[in-house]
GUKOLTI-281984 format. One record per atom (N, C-alpha, C): residue number from 1; x, y, z; residue in three letters. Coordinates in nm, 4 decimals. Layout:
{atom NUM; {X; Y; Z}; 'ala'}
...
***
This chain:
{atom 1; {-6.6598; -0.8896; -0.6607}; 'unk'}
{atom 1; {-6.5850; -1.0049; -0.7074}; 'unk'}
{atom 1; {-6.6565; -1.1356; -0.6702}; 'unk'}
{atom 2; {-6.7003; -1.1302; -0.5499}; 'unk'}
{atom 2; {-6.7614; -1.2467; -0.5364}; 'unk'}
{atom 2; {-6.8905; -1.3042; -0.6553}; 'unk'}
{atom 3; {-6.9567; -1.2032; -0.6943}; 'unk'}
{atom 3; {-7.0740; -1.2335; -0.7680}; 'unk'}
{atom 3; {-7.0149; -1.2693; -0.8957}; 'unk'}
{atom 4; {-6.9146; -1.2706; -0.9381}; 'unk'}
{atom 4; {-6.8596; -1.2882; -1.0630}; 'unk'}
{atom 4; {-6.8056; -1.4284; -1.0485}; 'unk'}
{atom 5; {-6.7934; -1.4960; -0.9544}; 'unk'}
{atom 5; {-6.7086; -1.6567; -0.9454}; 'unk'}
{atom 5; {-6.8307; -1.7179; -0.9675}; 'unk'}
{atom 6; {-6.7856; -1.8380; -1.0424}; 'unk'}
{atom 6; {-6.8605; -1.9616; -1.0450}; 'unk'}
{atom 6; {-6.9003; -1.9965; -0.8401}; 'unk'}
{atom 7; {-6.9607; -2.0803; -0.8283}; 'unk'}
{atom 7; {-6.9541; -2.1167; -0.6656}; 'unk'}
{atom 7; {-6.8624; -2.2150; -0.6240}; 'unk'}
{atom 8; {-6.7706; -2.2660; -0.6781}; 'unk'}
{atom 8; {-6.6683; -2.3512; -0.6373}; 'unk'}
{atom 8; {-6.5463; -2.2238; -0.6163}; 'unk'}
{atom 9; {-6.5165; -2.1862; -0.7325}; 'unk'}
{atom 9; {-6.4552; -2.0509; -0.6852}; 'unk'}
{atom 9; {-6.4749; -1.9588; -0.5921}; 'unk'}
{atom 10; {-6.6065; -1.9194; -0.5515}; 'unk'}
{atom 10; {-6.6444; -1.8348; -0.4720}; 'unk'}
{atom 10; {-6.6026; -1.8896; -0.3112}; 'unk'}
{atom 11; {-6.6620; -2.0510; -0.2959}; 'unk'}
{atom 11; {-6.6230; -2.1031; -0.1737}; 'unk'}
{atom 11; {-6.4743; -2.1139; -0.1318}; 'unk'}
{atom 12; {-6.3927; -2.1711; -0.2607}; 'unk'}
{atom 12; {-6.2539; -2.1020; -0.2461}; 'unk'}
{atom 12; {-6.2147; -1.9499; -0.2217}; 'unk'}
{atom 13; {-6.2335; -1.8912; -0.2544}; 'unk'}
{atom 13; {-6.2095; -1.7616; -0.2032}; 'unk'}
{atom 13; {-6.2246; -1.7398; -0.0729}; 'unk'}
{atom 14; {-6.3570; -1.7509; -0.0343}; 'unk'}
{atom 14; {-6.4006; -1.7524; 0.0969}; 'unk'}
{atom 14; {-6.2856; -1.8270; 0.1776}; 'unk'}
{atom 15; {-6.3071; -1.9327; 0.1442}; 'unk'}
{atom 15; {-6.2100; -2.0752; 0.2401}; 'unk'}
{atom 15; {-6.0927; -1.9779; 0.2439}; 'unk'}
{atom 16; {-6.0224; -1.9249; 0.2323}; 'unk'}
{atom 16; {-5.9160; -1.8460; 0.2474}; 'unk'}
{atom 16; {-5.8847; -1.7202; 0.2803}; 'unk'}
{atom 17; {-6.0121; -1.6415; 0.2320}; 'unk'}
{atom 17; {-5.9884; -1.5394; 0.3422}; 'unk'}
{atom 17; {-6.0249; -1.6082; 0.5173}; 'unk'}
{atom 18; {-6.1412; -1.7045; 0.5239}; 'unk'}
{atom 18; {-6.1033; -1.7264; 0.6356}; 'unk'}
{atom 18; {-5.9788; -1.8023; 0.7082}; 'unk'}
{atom 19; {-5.8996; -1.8474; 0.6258}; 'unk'}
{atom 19; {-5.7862; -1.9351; 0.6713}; 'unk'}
{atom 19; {-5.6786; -1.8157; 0.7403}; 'unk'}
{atom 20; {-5.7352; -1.6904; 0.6867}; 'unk'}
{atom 20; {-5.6109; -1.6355; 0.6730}; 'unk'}
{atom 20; {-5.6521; -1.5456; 0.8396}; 'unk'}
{atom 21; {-5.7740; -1.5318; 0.8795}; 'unk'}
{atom 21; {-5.8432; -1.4778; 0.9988}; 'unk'}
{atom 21; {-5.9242; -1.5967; 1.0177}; 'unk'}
{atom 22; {-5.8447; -1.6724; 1.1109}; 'unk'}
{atom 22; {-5.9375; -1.8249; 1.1822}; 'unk'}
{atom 22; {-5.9451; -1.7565; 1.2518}; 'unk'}
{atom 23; {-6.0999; -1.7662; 1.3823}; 'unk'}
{atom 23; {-6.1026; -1.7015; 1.5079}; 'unk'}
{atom 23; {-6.2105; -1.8016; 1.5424}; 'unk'}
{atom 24; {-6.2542; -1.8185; 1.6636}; 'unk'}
{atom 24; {-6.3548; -1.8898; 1.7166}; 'unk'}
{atom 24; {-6.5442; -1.8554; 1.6577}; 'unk'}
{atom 25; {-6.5225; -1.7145; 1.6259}; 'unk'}
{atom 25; {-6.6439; -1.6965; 1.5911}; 'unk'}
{atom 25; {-6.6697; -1.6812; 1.3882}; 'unk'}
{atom 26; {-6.5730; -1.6781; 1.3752}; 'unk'}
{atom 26; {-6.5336; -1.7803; 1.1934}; 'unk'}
{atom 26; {-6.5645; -1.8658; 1.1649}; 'unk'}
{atom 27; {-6.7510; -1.9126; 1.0985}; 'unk'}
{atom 27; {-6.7864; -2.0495; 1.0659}; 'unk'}
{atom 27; {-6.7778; -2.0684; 0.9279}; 'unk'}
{atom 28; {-6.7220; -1.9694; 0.8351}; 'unk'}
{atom 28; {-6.7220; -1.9864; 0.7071}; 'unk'}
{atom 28; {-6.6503; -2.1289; 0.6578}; 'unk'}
{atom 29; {-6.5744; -2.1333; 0.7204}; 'unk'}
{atom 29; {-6.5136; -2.3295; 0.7140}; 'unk'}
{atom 29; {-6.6451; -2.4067; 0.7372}; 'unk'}
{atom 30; {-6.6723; -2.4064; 0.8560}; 'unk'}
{atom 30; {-6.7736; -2.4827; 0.9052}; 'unk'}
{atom 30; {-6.8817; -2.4996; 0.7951}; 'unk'}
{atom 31; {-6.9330; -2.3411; 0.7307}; 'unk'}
{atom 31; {-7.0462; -2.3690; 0.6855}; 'unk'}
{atom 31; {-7.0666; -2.4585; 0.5117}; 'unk'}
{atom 32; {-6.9376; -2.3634; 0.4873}; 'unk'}
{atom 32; {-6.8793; -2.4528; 0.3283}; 'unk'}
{atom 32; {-6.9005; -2.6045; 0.3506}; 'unk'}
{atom 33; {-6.8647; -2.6781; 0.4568}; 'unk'}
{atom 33; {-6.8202; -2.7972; 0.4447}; 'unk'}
{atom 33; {-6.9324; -2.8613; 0.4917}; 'unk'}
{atom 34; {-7.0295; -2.8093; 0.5546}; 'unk'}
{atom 34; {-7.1566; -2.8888; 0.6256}; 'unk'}
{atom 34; {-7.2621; -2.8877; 0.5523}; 'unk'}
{atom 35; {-7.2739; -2.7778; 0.4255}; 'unk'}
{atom 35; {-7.3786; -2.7193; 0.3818}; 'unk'}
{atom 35; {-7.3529; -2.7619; 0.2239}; 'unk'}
{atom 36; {-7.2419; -2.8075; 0.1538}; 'unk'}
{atom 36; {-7.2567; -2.8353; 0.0241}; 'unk'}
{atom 36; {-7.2250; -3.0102; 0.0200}; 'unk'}
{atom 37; {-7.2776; -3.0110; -0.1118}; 'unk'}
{atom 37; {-7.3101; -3.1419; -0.1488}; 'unk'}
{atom 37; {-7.1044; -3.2245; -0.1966}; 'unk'}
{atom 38; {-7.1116; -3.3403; -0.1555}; 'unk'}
{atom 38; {-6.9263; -3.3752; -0.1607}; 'unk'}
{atom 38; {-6.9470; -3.3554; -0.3233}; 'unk'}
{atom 39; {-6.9891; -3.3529; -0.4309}; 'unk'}
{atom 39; {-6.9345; -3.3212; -0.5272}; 'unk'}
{atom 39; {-6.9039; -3.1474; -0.4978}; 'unk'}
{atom 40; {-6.9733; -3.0991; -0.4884}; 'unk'}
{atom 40; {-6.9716; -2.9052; -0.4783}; 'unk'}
{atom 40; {-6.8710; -2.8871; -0.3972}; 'unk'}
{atom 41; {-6.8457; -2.9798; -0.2921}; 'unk'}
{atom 41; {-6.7028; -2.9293; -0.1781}; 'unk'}
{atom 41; {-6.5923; -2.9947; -0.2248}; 'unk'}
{atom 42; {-6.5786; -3.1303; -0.3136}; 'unk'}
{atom 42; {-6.4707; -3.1909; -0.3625}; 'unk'}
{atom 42; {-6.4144; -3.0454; -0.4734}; 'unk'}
{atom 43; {-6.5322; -3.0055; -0.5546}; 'unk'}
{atom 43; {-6.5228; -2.8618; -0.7119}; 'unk'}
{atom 43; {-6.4312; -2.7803; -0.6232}; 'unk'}
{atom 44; {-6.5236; -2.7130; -0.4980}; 'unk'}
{atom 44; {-6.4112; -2.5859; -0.3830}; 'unk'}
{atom 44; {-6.3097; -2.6094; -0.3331}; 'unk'}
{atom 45; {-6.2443; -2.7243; -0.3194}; 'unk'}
{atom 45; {-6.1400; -2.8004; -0.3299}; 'unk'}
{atom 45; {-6.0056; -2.7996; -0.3836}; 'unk'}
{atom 46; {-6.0996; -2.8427; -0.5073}; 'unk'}
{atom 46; {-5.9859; -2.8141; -0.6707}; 'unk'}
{atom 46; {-6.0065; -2.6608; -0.6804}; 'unk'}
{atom 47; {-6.0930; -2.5830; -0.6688}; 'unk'}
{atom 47; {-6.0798; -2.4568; -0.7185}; 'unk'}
{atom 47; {-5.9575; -2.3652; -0.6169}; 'unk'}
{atom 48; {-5.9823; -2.4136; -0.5259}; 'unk'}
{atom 48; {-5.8558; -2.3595; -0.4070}; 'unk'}
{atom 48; {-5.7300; -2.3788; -0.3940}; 'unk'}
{atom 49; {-5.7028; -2.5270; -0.4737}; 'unk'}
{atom 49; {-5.5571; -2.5844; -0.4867}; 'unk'}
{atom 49; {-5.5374; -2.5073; -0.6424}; 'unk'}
{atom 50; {-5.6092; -2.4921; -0.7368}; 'unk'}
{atom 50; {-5.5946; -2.4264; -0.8537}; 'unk'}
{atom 50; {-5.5305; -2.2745; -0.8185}; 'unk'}
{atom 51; {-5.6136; -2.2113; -0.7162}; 'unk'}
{atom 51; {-5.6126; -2.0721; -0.7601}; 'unk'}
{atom 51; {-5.5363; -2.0335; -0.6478}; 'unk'}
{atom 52; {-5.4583; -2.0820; -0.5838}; 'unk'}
{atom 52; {-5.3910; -2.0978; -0.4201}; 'unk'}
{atom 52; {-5.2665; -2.2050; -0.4486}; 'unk'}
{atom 53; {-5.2525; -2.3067; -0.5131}; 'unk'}
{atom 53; {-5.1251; -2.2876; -0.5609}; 'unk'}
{atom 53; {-5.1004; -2.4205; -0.4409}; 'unk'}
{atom 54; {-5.2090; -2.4482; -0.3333}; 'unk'}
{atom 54; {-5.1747; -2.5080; -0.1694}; 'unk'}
{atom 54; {-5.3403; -2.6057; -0.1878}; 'unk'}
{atom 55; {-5.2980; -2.7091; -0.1039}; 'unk'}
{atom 55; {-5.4572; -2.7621; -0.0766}; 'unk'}
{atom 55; {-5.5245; -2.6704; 0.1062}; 'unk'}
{atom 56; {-5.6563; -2.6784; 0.0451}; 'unk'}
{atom 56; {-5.7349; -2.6404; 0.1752}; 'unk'}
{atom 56; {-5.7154; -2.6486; 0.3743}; 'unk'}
{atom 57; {-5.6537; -2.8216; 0.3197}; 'unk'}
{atom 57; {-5.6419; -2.8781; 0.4491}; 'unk'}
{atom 57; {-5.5043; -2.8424; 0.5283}; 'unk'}
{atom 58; {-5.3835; -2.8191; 0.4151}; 'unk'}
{atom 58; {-5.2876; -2.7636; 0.4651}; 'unk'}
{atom 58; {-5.2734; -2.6284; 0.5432}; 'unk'}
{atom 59; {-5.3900; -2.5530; 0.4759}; 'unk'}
{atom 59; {-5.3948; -2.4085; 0.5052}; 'unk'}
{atom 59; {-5.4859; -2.3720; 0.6135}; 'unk'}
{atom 60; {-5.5615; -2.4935; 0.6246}; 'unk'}
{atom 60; {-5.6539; -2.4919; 0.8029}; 'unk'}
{atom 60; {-5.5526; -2.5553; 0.9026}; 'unk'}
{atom 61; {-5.5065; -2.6511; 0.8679}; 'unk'}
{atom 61; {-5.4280; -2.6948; 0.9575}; 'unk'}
{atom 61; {-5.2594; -2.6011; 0.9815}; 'unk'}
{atom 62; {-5.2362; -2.5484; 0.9050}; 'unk'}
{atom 62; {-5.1002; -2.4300; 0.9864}; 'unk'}
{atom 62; {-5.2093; -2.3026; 1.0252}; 'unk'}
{atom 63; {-5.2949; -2.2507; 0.9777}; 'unk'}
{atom 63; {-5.3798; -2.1602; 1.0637}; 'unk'}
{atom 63; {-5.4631; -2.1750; 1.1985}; 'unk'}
{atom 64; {-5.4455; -2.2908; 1.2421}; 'unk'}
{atom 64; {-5.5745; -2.3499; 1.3621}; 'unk'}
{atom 64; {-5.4773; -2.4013; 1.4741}; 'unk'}
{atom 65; {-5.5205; -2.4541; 1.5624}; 'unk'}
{atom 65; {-5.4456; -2.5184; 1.6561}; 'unk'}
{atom 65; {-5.5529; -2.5721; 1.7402}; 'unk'}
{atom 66; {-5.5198; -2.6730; 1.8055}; 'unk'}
{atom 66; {-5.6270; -2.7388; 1.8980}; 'unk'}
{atom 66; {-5.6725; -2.8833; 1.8601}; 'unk'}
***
């Protein structure tokens, strides 16, 4: 499945399975957000509030603490 998403989709996907298993050694947040360009992370964004129904930031922030 993954090879079949566009990459805004794909990073959404990702972004959420890790939301859903945050752990300390989980940089898939980290790396999405350090490593793409703000148009490509604004696209994973919209593709996550599209296909998730929720925005990103809501769903790190009730999964995280600290």
């Amino acid at each position: 499945m993954l090879w079949t998403l566009e990459p805004a989709e794909r990073d959404a996907y990702l972004a959420k399975e890790s939301t859903k298993m945050f752990t300390k050694d989980n940089w898939v947040l980290v790396e999405i957000a350090c490593t793409r360009s703000s148009l490509e992370f604004f696209k994973a964004k919209q593709a996550y509030q599209v296909r998730y129904k929720t925005s990103i930031e809501e769903d790190v922030a009730y999964h995280t603490s600290g």
